[in-house]
N, C-alpha and C positions, 0 to 999 in steps of 0.2 A: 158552470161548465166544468169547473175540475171535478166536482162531486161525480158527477155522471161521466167524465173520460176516468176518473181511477174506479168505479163501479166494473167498468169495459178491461181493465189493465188488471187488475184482480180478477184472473181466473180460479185461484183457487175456493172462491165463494161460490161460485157459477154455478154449483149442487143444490148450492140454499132457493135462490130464488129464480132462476133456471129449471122449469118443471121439466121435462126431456133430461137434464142432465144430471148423470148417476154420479161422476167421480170425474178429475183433470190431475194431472200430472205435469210436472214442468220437466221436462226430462233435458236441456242445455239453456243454457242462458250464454249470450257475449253481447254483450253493449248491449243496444238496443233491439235487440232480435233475441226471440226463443223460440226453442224447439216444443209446443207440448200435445199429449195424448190425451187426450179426450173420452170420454165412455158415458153413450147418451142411450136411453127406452128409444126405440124407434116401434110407432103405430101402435103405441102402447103395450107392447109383447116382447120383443127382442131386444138385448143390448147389445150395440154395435159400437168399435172402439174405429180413433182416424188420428190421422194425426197432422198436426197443423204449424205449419212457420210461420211464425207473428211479427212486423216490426213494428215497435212503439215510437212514438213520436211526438215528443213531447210538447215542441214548442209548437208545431202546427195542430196538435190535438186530432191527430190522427195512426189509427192503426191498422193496420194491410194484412192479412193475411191468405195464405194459400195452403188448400186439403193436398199434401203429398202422398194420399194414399186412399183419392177416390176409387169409388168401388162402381161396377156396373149398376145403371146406365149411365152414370157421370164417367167420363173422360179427363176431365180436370174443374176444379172450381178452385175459384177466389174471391177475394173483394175487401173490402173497405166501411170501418166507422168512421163517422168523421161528426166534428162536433164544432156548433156556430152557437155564439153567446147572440141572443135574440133580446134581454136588457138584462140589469141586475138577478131577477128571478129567474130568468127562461133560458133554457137553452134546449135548441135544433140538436137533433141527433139520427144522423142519417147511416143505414148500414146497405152499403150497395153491394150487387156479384154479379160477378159472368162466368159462366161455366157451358164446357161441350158435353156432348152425349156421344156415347159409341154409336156408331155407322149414323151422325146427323138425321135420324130420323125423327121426324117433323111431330107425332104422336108422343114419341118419349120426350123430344124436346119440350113439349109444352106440359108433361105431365111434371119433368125435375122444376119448369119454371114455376108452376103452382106449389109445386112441394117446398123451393127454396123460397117462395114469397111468403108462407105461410109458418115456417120456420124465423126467417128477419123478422115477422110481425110477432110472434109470440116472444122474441127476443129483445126486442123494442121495448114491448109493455112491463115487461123484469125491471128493465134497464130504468125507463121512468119511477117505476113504484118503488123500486130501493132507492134510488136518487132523491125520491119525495119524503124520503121517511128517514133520511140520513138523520137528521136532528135528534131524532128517536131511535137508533141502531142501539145505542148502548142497556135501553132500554127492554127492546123486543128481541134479541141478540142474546145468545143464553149457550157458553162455550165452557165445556170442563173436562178431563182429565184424571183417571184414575188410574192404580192397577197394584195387582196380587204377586207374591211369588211363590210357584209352582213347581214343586219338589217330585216333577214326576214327567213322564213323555210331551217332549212338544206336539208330537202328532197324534196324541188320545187329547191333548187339551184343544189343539187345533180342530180335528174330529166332532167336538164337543161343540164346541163354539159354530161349525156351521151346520148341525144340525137344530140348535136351539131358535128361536124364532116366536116372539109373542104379539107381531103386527103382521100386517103384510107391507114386504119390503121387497127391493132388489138387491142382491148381493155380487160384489166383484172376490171372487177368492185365488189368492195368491198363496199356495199350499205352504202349511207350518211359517207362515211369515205375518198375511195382514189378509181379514176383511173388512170389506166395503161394504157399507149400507146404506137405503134411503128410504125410506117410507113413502110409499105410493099409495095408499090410503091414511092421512093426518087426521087425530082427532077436529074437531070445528074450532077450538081455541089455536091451535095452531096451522099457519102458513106450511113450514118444513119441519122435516126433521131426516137428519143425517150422521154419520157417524165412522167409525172403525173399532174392530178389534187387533190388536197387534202381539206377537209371539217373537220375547229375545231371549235367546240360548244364552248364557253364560253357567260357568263353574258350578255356580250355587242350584242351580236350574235353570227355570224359566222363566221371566218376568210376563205377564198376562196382561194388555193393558185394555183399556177402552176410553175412546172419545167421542163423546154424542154433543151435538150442535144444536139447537132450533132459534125457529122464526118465530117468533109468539104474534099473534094479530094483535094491531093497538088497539081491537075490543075484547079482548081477553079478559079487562080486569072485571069482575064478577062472573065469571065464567064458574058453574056448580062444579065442573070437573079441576078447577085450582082452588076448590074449598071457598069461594067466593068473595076472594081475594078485592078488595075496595080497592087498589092503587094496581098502574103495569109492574110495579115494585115488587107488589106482596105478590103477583099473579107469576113475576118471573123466581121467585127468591120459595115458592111453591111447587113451583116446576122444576125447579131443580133439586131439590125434596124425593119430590117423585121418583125422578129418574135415575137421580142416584142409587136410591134402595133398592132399584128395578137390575140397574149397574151393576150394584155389589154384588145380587143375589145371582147372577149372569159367572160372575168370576168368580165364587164361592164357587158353586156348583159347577165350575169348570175344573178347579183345584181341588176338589173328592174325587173327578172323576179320573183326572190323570194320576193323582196320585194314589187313588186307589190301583187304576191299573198299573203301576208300577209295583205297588205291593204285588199283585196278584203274579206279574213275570217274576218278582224275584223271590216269592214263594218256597217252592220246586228248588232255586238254588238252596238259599237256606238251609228246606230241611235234609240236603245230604251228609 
């Protein structure tokens, strides 16, 4: 039961194995209550952000929360996980809501309760399959950390960085600061893949950074596309091989290009 209530209380994983969800944000915390933003694909096309008050609950192993910023035809929604140890191995995990619709009509009302049934149910199936695979996170769980520094415009390097794109992904962009990405077509070896680019201004310039995440499936290992790696070891310790050089070449070529265009503006001064 704890595996699967902190599965639920770590929102900021909810990208990994949450297919709809693009990015979360914890925007307050006090006790046991937070404030966070959410940004999920809706219908497979559009990203739409909400934002959610959550209270955590530890010793009943339940968590409440309510959308403060439904959108038409929602009215308001809320609701509830809640979590029952079933024996040593099992545990019940129920996620309930009730929500209005503008002007109660009878049609929309039944089309949100399809859409929020069908929502809890793909939210459920997440919650289970990382909950069953917790033993092996460490293993199919593949998180790193890099970055450049950029001796030239934050906003040519920024510029840079969202026009480049070697999958297809969604992007959240937060201009000259941070984006967001997630891979909405994964190769077959892997479950997710998610990530950011981030841009800090200081003195010296610009620090460039990037952090990419993935889910590796626990059949990964001999997958041709990780060089046919025998163990989830050699499969993960391959992949992060990969993406790093894919990484570097990203923030490389983010750093010729800003700092080219800073040569090129301060050119003109130069030669007077």
């Amino acid at each position: 039961m704890r595996v699967a209530f902190g599965v639920v209380v770590d929102i900021s994983m909810w990208q990994l194995f949450m297919p709809p969800v693009v990015h979360t944000e914890i925007l307050e915390r006090h006790g046991a209550g937070e404030l966070v933003r959410l940004w999920a694909l809706t219908n497979g096309e559009a990203v739409r952000t909400w934002l959610y008050r959550r209270h955590l609950d530890t010793s009943e192993r339940r968590i409440t929360f309510v959308n403060e910023s439904p959108e038409p035809p929602l009215a308001s929604l809320r609701g509830a996980w809640s979590f029952r140890m079933v024996d040593e191995r099992k545990t019940q995990v129920e996620r309930h809501h009730e929500f209005g619709v503008v002007d109660d009509d009878p049609l929309t009302a039944r089309r949100a309760a399809e859409g929020a049934d069908a929502d809890a149910r793909v939210e459920l199936d997440a919650v289970s399959m990382v909950a069953e695979r917790h033993r092996e996170l460490d293993k199919i769980l593949l998180s790193f950390e890099e970055g450049l520094l950029v001796r030239g415009p934050v906003r040519a390097a920024y510029e840079f960085l969202d026009e480049v794109s070697a999958t297809k992904n969604v992007r959240l962009c937060f201009p000259h600061r941070k984006i967001v990405y997630k891979d909405v077509a994964v190769p077959e070896h892997l479950d997710a893949l998610t990530g950011h680019w981030t841009l800090t201004e200081h003195q010296d310039g610009v620090t460039v950074g990037a952090r990419h995440t993935a889910m590796i499936k626990p059949s990964a290992a001999g997958a041709p596309a990780l060089g046919g790696a025998a163990t989830l070891d050699d499969a993960r310790a391959h992949l992060r091989e990969q993406l790093g050089e894919a990484s570097m070449d990203v923030l490389r070529r983010a750093r010729d290009f800003a700092e080219g265009t800073r040569s090129r503006l301060m050119g003109p001064i130069a030669s007077r």
